[in-house]
C-alpha positions in Angstrom: -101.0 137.1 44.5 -104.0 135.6 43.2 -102.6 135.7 39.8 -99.2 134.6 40.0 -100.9 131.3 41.8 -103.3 131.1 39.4 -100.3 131.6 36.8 -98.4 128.6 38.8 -101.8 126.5 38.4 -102.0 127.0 34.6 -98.0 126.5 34.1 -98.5 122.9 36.3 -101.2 122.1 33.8 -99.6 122.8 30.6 -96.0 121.5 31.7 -97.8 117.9 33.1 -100.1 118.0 29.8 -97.0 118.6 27.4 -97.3 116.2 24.8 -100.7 117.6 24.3 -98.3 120.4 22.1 -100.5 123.1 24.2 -97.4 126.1 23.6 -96.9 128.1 26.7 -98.3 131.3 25.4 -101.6 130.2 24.1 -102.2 129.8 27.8 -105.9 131.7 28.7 -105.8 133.0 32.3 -109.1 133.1 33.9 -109.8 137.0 34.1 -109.2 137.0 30.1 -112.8 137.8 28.4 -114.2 135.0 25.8 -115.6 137.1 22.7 -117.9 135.4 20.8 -116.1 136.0 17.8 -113.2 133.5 18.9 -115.4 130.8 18.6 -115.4 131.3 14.9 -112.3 129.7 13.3 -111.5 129.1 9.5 -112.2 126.2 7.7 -108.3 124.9 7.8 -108.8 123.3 11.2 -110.1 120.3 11.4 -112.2 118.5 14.0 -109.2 116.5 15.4 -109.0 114.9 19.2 -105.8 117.0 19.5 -106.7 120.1 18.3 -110.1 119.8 21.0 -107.8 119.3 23.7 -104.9 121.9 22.6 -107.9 124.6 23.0 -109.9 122.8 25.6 -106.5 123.2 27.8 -106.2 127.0 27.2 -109.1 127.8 29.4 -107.8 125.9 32.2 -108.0 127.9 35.0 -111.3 129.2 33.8 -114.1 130.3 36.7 -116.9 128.5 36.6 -120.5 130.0 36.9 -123.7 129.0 36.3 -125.2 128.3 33.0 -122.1 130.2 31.2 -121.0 129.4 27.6 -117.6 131.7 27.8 -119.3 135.1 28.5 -116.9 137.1 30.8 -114.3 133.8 30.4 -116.7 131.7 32.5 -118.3 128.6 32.0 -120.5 126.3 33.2 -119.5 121.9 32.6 -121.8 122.0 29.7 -121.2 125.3 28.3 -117.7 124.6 28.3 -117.8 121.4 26.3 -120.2 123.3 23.9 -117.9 126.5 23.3 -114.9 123.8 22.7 -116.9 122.0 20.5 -118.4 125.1 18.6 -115.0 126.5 17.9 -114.7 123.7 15.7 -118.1 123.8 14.1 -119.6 120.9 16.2 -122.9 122.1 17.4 -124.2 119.8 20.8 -126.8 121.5 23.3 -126.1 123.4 26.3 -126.8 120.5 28.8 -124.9 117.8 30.0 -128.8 115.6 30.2 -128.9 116.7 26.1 -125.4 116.5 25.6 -125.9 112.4 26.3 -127.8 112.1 23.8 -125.6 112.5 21.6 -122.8 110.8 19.5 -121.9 106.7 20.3 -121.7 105.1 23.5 -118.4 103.9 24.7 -117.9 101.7 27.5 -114.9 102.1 29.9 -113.7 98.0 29.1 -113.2 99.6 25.5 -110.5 102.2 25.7 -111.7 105.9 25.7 -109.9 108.0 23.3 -108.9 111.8 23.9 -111.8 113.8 22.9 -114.0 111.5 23.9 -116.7 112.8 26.2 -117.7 111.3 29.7 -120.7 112.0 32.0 -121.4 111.4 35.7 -124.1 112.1 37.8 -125.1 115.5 39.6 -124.4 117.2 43.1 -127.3 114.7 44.2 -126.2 111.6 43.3 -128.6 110.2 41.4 -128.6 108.6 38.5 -129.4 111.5 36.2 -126.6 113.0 34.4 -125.7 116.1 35.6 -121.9 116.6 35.2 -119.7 116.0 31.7 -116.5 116.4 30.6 -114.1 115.7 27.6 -110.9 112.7 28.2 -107.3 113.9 28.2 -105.9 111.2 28.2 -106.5 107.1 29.0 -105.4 103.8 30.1 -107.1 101.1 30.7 -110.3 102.0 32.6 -108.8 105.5 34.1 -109.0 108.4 32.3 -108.2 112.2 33.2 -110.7 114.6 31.9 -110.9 118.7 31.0 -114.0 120.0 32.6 -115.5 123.4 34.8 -116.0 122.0 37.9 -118.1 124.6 40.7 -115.2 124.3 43.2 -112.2 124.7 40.6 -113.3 126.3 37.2 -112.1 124.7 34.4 -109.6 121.9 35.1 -108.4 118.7 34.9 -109.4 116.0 37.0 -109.1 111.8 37.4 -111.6 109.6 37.0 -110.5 107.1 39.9 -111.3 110.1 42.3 -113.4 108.9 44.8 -116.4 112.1 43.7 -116.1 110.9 40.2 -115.7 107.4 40.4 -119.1 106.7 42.6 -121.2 109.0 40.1 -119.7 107.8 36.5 -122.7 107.3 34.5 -121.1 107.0 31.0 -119.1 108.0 28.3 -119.9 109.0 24.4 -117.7 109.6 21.6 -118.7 112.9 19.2 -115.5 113.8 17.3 
């Protein structure tokens, strides 16, 4: 049961996240293992917004745990965006704090770009980044974002949710 809704979940994602040309079958379902060696990838694919997202989105469904880079299919929000990242030989720390250090600050009145990377403030609400994730897709000042999120896994979520829209602390662009 748990995997035919978890199945349903996935299939909602890919079908609403189409034009992202994710194909059906690439589709990673949650209990799947992450090797380390499938972070590797030959020098033929380029560093691209698409191509992030087309293998960002195949870990949807993704638990999350703890400080997890992909071991056992798992990841935490920052070791997620650094096993995306990696498969395409971008190197970034494991920690969303470190992770904002990095690339070129975009502001939300210029429009974010797929791929770009967005950060928001932890559990406690303060203003220290805790939380990041990497745009799907924009308009305007809203954006939907890929990210492992401790209730969901990895998913997709909406920056004009009220959880996300009272701790948005920034956004960076690294590809």
């Amino acid at each position: 049961m748990k995997r035919a809704i978890l199945f349903s979940l996935v299939w909602l994602s890919v079908c609403v996240y189409a034009d992202t040309d994710v194909p059906a079958d690439s589709v990673v379902l949650a209990d799947s293992a992450v090797s380390a060696d499938s972070v590797l990838l030959p020098d033929t694919v380029s560093l691209t917004p698409d191509s992030v997202l087309a293998f960002a989105l195949r870990y949807v469904g993704a638990p999350y745990h703890y400080a997890s880079e992909g071991q056992k299919g798992a990841f935490d929000c920052s070791g997620f965006v650094r096993y995306v990242l990696a498969h395409f030989g971008k190197d970034m720390p494991h920690s969303s704090r470190e992770q904002y250090t990095k690339g070129v600050a975009v502001s939300c009145s210029d429009t974010l770009q797929p791929g770009d990377l967005v950060f928001y403030a932890g559990k406690k609400k303060n203003s220290a980044v805790g939380h990041v994730g990497i745009v799907t897709e924009a308009s305007g000042t809203t954006f939907s974002f890929i990210h492992a999120s401790c209730s969901s896994g990895v998913c997709i979520s909406r920056s004009d949710e009220p959880y996300y829209r009272s701790r948005f602390i920034g956004a960076k662009r690294v590809l």
